[in-house]
C-alpha positions as CSV (number, residue, x, y, z in Angstrom):
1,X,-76.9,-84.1,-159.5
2,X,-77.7,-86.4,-162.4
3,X,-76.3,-84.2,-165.1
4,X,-73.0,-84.2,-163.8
5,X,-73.1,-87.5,-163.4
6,X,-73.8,-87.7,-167.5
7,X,-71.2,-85.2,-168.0
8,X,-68.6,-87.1,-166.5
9,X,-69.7,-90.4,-168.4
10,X,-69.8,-88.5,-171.7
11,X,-66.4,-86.5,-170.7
12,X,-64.6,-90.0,-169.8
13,X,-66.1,-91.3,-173.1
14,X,-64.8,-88.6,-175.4
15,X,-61.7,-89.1,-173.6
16,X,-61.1,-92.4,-174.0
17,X,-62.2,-91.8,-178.1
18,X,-59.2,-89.3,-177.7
19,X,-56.8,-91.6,-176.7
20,X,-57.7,-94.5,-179.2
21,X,-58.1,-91.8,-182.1
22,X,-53.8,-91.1,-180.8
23,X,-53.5,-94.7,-180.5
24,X,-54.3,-95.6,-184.2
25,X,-52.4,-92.7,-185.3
26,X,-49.3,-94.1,-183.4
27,X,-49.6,-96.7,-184.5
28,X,-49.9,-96.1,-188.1
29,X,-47.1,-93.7,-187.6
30,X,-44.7,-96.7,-186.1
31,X,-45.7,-98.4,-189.1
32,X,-44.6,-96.6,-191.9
33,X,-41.2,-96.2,-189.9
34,X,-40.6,-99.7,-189.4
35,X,-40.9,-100.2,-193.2
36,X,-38.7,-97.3,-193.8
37,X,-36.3,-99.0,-191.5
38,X,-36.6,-102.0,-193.2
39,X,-36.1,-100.9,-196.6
40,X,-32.9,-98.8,-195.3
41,X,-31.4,-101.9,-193.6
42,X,-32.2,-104.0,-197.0
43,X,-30.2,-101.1,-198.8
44,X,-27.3,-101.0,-196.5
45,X,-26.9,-104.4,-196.6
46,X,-27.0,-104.6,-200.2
47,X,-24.2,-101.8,-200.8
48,X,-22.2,-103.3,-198.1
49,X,-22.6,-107.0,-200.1
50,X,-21.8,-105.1,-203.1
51,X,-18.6,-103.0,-201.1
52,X,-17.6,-106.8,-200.5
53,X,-17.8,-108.5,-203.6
54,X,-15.6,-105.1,-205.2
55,X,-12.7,-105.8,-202.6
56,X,-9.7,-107.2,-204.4
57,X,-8.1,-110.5,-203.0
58,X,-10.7,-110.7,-200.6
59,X,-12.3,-114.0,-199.8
């Protein structure tokens, strides 16, 4: 009865390493696409600045 006993502890373990392993990757992953989000929102705001500024008679 004791093995199961291990093989549960070591089954739980290597799930839990699972799930941080998919955590960090996540992570990362929401990372790079907040930056890519950031650098898109920089550009549109830019072109729109620029849109502005090319407006004639606008103040």
């Amino acid at each position: 009865m004791s093995w199961m006993l291990v093989a549960a502890v070591l089954l739980a373990t290597a799930g839990l390493l699972v799930l941080g392993v998919l955590a960090i990757r996540l992570w990362l992953d929401v990372r790079a696409l907040a930056k890519g989000v950031d650098t898109a929102a920089r550009a549109l705001a830019s072109a729109a600045e620029e849109l502005a500024d090319a407006v004639p008679g606008r103040v």
